[in-house]
C-alpha positions as CSV (number, residue, x, y, z in Angstrom):
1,X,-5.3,6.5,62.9
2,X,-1.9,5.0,62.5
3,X,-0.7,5.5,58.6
4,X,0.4,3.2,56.7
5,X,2.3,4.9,53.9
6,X,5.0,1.9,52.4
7,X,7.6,4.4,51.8
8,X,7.8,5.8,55.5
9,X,7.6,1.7,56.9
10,X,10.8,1.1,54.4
11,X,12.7,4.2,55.8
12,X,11.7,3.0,59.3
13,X,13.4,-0.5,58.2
14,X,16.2,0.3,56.7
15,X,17.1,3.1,59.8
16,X,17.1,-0.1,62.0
17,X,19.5,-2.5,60.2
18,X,21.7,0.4,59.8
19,X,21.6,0.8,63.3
20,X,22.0,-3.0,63.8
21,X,24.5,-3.1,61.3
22,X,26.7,0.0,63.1
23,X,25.9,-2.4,66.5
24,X,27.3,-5.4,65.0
25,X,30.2,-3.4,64.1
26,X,30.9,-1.9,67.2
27,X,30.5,-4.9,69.0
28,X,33.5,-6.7,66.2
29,X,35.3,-3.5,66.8
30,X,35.4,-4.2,70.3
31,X,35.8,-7.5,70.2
32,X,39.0,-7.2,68.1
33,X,40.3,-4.3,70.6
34,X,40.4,-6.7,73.4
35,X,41.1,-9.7,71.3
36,X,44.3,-7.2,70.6
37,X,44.6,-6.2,74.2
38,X,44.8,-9.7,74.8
39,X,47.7,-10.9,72.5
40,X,49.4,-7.8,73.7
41,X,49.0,-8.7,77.3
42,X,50.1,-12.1,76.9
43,X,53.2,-11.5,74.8
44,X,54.2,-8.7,77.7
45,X,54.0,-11.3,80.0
46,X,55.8,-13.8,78.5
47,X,58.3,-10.7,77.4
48,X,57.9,-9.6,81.4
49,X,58.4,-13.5,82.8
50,X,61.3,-14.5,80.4
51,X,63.1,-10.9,81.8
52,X,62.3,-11.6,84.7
53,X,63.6,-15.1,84.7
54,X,67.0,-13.9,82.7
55,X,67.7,-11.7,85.7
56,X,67.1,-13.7,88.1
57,X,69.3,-16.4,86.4
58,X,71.9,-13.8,86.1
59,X,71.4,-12.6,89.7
60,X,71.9,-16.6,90.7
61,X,75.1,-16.6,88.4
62,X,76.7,-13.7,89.8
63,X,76.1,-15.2,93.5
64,X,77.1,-19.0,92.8
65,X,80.2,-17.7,91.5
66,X,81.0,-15.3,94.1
67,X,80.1,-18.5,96.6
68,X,82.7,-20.3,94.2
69,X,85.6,-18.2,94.4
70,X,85.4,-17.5,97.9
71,X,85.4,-21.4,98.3
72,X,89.0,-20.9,96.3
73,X,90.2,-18.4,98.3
74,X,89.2,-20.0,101.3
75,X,91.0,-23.4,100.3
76,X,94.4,-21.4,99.6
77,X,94.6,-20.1,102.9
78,X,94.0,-23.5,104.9
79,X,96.8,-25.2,102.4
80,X,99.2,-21.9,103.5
81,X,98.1,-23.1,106.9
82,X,99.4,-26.3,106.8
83,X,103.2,-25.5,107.7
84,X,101.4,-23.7,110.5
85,X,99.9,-26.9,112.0
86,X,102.8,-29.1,111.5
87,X,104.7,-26.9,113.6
88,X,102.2,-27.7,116.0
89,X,103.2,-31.7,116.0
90,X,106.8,-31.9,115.7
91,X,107.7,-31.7,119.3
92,X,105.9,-35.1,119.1
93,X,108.5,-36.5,115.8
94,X,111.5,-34.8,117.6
95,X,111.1,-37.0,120.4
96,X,111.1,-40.6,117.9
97,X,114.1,-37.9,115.9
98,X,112.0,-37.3,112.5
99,X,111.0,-34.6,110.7
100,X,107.1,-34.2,110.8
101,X,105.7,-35.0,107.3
102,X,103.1,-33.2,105.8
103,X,99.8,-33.0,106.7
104,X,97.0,-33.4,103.3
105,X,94.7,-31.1,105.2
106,X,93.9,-30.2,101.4
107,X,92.0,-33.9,101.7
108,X,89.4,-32.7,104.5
109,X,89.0,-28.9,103.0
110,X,85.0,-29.9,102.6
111,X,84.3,-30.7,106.4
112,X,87.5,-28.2,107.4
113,X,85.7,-25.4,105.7
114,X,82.1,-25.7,106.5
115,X,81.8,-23.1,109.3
116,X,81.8,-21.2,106.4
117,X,79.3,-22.6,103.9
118,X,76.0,-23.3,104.3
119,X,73.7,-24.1,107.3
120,X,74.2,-28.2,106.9
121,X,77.8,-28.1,106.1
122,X,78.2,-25.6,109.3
123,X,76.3,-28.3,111.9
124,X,78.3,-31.1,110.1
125,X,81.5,-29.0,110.9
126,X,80.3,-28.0,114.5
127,X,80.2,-31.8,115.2
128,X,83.7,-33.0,113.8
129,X,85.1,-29.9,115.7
130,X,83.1,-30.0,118.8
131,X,82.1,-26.3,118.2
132,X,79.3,-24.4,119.2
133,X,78.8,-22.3,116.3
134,X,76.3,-20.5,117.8
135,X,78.8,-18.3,119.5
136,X,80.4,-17.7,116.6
137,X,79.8,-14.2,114.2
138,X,79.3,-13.4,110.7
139,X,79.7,-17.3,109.5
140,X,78.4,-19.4,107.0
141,X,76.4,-18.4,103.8
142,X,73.0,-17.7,102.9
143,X,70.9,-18.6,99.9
144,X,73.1,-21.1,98.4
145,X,76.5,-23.1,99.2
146,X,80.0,-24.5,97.6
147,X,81.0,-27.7,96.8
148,X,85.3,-28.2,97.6
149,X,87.6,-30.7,96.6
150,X,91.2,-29.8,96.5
151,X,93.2,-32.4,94.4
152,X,97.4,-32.5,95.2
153,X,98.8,-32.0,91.8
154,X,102.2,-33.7,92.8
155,X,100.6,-37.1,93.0
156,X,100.4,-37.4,89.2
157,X,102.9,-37.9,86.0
158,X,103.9,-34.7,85.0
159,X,103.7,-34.7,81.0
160,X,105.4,-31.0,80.9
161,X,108.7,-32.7,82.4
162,X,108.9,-33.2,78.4
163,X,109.5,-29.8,78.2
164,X,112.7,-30.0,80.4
165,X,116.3,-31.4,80.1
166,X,117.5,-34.9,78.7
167,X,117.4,-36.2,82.2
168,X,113.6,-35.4,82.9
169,X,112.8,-36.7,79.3
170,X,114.4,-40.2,79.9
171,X,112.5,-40.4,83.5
172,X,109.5,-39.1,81.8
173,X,109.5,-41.6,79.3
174,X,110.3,-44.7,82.0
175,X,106.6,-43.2,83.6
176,X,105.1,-42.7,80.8
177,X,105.7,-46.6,79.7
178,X,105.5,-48.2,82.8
179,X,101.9,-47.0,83.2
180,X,100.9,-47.7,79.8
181,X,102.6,-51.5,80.4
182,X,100.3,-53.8,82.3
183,X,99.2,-56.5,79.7
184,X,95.5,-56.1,80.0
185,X,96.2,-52.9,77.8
186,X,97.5,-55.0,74.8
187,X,94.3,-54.8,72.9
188,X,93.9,-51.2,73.1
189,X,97.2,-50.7,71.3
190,X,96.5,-53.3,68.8
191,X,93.8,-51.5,67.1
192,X,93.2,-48.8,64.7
193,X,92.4,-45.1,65.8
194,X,89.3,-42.9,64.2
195,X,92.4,-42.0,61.2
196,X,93.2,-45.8,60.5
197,X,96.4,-45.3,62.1
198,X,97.8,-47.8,65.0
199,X,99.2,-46.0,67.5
200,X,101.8,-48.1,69.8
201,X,102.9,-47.5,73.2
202,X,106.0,-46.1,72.3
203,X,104.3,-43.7,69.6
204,X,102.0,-42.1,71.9
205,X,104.5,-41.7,74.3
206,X,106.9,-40.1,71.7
207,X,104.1,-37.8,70.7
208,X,103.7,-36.9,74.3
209,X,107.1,-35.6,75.2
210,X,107.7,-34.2,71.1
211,X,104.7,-32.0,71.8
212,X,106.3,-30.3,74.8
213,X,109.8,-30.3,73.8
214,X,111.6,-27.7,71.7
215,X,113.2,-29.2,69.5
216,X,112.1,-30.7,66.0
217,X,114.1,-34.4,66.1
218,X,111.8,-37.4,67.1
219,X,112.2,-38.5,70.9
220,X,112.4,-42.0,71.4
221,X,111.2,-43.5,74.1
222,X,112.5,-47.0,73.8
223,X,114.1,-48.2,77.0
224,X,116.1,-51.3,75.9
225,X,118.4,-48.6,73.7
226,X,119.5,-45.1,74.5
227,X,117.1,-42.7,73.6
228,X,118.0,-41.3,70.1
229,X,117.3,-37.9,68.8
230,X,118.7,-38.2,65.5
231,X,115.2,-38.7,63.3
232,X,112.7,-35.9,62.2
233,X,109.6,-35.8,64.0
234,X,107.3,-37.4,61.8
235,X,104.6,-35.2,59.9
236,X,101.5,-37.1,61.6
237,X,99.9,-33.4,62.3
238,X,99.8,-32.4,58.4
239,X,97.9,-35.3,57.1
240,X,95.0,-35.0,59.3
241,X,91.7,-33.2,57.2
242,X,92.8,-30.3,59.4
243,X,96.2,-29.6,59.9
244,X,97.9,-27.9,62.6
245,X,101.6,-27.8,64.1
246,X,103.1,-29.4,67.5
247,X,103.4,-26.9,70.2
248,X,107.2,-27.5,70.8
249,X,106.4,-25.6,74.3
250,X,105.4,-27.0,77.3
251,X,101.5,-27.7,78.0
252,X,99.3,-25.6,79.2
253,X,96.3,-27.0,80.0
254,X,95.4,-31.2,80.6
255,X,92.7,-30.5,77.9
256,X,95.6,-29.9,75.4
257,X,96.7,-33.6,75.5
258,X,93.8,-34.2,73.2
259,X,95.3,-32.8,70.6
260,X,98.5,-35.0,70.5
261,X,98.7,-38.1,68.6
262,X,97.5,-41.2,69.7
263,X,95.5,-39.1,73.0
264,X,92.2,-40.5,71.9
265,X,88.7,-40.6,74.3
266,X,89.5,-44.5,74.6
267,X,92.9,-43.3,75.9
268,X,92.1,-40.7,78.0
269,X,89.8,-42.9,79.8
270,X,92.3,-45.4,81.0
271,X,95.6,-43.7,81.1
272,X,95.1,-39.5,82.0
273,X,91.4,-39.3,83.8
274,X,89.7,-42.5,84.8
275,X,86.9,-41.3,86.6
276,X,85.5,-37.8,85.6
277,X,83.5,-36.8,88.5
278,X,86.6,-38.0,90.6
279,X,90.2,-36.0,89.8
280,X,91.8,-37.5,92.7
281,X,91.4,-40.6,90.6
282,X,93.9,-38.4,87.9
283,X,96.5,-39.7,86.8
284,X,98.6,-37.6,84.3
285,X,99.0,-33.9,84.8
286,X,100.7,-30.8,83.4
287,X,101.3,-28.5,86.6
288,X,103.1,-29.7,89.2
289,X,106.9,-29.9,90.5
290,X,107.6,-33.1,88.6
291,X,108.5,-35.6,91.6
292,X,105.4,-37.5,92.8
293,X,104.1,-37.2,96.1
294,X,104.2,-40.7,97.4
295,X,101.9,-40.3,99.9
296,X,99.2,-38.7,97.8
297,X,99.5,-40.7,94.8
298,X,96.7,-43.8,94.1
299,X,98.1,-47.3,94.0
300,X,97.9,-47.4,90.1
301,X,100.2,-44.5,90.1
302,X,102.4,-45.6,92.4
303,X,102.9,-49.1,90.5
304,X,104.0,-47.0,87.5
305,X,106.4,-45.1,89.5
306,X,108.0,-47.7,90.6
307,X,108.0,-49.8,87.5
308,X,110.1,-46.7,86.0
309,X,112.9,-47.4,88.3
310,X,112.6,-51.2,88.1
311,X,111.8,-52.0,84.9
312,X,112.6,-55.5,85.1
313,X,111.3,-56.8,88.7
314,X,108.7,-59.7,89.0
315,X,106.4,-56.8,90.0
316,X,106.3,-55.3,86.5
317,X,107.1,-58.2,84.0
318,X,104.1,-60.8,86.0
319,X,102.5,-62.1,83.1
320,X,99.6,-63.1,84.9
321,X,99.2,-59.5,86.9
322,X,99.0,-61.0,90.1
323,X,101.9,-59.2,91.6
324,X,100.0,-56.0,90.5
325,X,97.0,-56.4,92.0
326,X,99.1,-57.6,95.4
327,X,101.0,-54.2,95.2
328,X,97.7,-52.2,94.4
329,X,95.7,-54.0,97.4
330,X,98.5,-53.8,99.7
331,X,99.1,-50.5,99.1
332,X,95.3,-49.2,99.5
333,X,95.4,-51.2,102.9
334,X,98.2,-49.5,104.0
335,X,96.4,-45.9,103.1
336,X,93.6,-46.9,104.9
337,X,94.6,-48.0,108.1
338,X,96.9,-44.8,108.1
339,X,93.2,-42.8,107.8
340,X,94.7,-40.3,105.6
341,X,98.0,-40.1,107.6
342,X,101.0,-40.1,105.7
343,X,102.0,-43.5,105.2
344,X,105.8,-42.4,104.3
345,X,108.3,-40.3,106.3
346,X,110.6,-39.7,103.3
347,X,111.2,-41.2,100.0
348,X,113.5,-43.7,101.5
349,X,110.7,-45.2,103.3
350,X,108.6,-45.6,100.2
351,X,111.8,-47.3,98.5
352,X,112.2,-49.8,101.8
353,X,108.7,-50.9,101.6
354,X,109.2,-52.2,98.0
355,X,111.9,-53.8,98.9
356,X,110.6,-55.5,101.7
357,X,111.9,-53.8,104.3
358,X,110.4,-51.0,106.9
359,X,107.2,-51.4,108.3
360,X,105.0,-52.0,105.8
361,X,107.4,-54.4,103.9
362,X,107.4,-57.2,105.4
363,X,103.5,-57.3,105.2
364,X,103.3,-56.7,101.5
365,X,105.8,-59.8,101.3
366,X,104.2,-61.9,103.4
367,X,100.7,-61.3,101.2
368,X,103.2,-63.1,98.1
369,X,104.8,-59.6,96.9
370,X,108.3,-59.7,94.9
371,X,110.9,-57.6,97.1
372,X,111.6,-55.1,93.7
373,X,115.1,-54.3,93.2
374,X,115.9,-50.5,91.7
375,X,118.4,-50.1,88.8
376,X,119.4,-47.0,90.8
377,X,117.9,-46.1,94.0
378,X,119.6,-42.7,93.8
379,X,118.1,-41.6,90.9
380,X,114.8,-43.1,91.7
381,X,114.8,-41.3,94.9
382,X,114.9,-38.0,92.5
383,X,111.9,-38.9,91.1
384,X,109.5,-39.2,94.1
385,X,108.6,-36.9,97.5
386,X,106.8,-36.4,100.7
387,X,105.4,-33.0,100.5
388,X,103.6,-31.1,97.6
389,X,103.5,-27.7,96.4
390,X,100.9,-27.3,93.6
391,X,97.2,-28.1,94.2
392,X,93.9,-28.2,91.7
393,X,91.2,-26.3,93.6
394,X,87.8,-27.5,91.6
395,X,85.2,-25.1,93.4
396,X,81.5,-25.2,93.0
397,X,78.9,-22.7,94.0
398,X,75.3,-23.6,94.2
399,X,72.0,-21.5,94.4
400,X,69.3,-23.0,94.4
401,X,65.5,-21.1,92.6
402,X,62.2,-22.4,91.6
403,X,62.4,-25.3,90.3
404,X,66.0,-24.4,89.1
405,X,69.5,-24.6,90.5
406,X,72.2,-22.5,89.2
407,X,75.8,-24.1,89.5
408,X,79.1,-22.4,89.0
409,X,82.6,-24.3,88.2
410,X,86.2,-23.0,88.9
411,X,89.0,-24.8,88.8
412,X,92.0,-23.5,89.8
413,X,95.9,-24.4,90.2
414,X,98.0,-23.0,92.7
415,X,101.5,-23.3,92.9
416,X,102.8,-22.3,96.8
417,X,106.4,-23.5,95.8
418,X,107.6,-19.9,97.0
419,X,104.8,-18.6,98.9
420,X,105.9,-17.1,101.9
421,X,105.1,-18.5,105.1
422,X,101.7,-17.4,107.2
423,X,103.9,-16.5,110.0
424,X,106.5,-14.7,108.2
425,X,106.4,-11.3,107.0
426,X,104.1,-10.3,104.9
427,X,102.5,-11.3,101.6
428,X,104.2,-10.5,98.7
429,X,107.4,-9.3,100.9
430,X,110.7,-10.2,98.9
431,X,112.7,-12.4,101.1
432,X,115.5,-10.7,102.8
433,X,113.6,-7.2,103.1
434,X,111.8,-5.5,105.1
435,X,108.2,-3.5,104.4
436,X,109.4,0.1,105.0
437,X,107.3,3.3,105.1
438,X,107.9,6.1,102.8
439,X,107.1,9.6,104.1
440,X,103.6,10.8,103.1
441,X,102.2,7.0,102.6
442,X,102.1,3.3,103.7
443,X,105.0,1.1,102.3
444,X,105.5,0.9,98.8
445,X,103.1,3.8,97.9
446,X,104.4,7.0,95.5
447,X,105.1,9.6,97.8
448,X,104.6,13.5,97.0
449,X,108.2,13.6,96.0
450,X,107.8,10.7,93.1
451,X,110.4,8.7,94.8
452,X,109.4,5.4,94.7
453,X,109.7,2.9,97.5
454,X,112.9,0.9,96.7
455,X,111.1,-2.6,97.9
456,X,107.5,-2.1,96.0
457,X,109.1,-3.6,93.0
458,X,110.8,-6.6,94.6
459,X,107.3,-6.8,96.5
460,X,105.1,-7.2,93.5
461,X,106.7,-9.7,92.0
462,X,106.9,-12.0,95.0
463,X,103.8,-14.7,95.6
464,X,101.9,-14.1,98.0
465,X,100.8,-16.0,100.8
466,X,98.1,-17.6,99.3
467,X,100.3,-18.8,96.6
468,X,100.6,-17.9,92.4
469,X,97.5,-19.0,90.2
470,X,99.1,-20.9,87.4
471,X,95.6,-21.3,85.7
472,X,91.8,-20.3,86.2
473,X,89.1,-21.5,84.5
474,X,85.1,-20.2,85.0
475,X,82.1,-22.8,84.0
């Protein structure tokens, strides 16, 4: 017979909610372990995935900039080239007794150098050669590309000529206001900038050449009197909210202009960089040899070149800018029936055309264009070229992820004004010597004796053939 004692029924109750009780809590214990676990795993792999994702961002970097610079590189060697080349066509200009102009290879660098980018860019190349690029070893990239587009420096107004003699400042200054001239800038210069300050024509292009020059006296860049350099440069800089000092040295990058008076966005847009994604569309610069190329230089440029050295002509005083617009159409007719040709053998071509005379002449009059008549044909012939030395390299590598692409910017500027030729003797060889050997090494190595080779100096210093870097900058 079962008993039925209270007291033993109570223990018997009270052992099983402790046991459910020591259940429940087990069961919280382990549901808060693996509630734990969870959090844990989940902020590992979002620690784990971001890691992961920094390095492979990093690994992206590392290879779009290595695609970049070798897109530099490879541009510096096709513009050392180019003497190369036109050796190759001047049987044909000996023949009509001319000197063969240059050849702006630096204007097909993209379609030139894609056996050496990536799979598109190397079919696209294949068919403007007529290459089979099958037969061909170790070419082209994998896992990303570049982007090219080699801009000729010498096309542009070079602000640093402020930075030069009396001469360069007064031809500087005839640029500088014949581009800012044209009368559909009128109300730019008739209003207040962000300081409640008017800034005329000829202020800003004071401004431009005091910041580079260096001296202290105010430069005046009013071309009905003699430039005078008797007054103090005025004290603009020190009343701003934060102060700072001109330069008085010559510029050093085109960013740098923003800092001179009067250089404002409004400014920059019409005068300096018109079109940002396009530099060829540039107009002002701070590298370069200070003559413009004028067979490389846009129509607008080219109107305030020659507006320098005429001052007076129909061409620049039209009221109604029609004999601007006939000078800027003709001009970008001429460039493209040319197809990237040059369109000038010398600068005395470019100075017959607007003057009616030549071969393009006498179609730019017929279309209603003044003849323009220089105040000195010498000294405007100073001021322009045929050939440039000193090139912008803007150089884009690309790789492209998941749902990502990494880009890398360089720009560089390369001056090959004494570069040595890519037939000639070797890079960085001082002109006039000879690479010799030293016993015990190659040339211009520290033998066992400590002498030094007598030409490894000379040698250093020299450019080499793929010219000097006069800036670098990485995005």
């Amino acid at each position: 017979m079962k008993s039925t004692n209270p007291g033993s029924r109570g223990r018997a109750a009270a052992r099983a909610r402790r046991r459910r009780r020591e259940r429940g809590v087990a069961l919280i214990m382990v549901l808060g372990a693996i509630a734990v676990m969870v959090v844990m795993l989940a902020e590992f792999q979002d620690d784990a995935g971001a890691e992961f994702a920094s390095a492979l961002a990093a690994r992206d970097g590392v290879q779009a900039e290595y695609f970049a610079r070798s897109a530099v590189n490879l541009s510096r060697l096709l513009i050392a080239a180019e003497p190369t080349m036109r050796q190759a066509i001047s049987p044909l200009f000996m023949l009509l007794k001319r000197s063969p102009p240059q050849l702006p290879v630096w204007e097909y660098s993209d379609r030139i150098l894609g056996a050496f980018n990536d799979q598109e860019s190397s079919t696209d190349f294949a068919g403007f050669a007529g290459l089979d690029m099958s037969l061909g070893k170790n070419l082209g990239l994998k896992g990303g590309r570049f982007e090219i587009d080699v801009v000729d420096e010498d096309s542009k107004i070079n602000v640093n000529m402020g930075a030069s003699n009396e001469i360069a400042h007064i031809r500087l200054a005839k640029q500088l206001m014949a581009l800012m001239m044209p009368i559909q800038y009128n109300p730019f210069f008739e209003q207040r900038d962000i300081t409640g300050n008017y800034n005329d024509r000829l202020t800003i292009c004071s401004a431009m050449i005091d910041w580079a020059d260096p001296d202290e006296q105010l430069y005046s860049c009013d071309l009905t009197n003699a430039p005078s350099s008797n007054a103090v440069e005025d004290a603009w800089y020190q009343l701003l909210p934060k102060p700072y000092r001109r330069k008085n040295a010559p510029y050093d990058s085109l960013e740098e202009l923003h800092m001179v008076r009067g250089v404002s966005d409004d400014f920059w847009s019409l005068f300096v960089d018109p079109d940002p994604t396009n530099p060829k569309k540039r107009q002002i610069t701070v590298w370069g040899q200070g003559a413009v190329n004028v067979n490389s230089a846009n129509p607008l440029t080219l109107y305030a070149l020659t507006c320098s050295g005429a001052p007076q002509s129909e061409l620049c005083l039209d009221p109604t800018g029609q004999q601007m617009q006939l000078f800027v159409m003709g001009l970008t007719m001429g460039q493209g029936i040319t197809m990237g040709a040059p369109l000038f053998g010398s600068p005395a071509d470019f100075i017959s055309m607007v003057k009616g005379q030549g071969m393009l002449g006498p179609l730019l009059t017929a279309m209603g264009l003044k003849p323009v008549k220089f105040q000195s044909e010498s000294d405007f012939s100073k001021s322009i070229s045929t050939e440039s030395k000193v090139f912008s390299i803007y150089a884009v590598g690309v790789v492209k992820g998941y749902k990502r692409e990494t880009r890398v910017k360089i720009h560089a500027v390369v001056d090959f004004r004494s570069a040595p030729s890519l037939t000639g003797s070797g890079p960085g060889t001082a002109p006039g010597t000879t690479n010799t050997t030293t016993p015990g090494g190659p040339s211009g190595t520290v033998p066992t004796n400590g002498v030094v080779d007598a030409n490894a100096i000379a040698a250093a210093l020299q450019p080499g053939i793929g010219g000097q870097v006069l800036y670098y900058d990485i995005e």
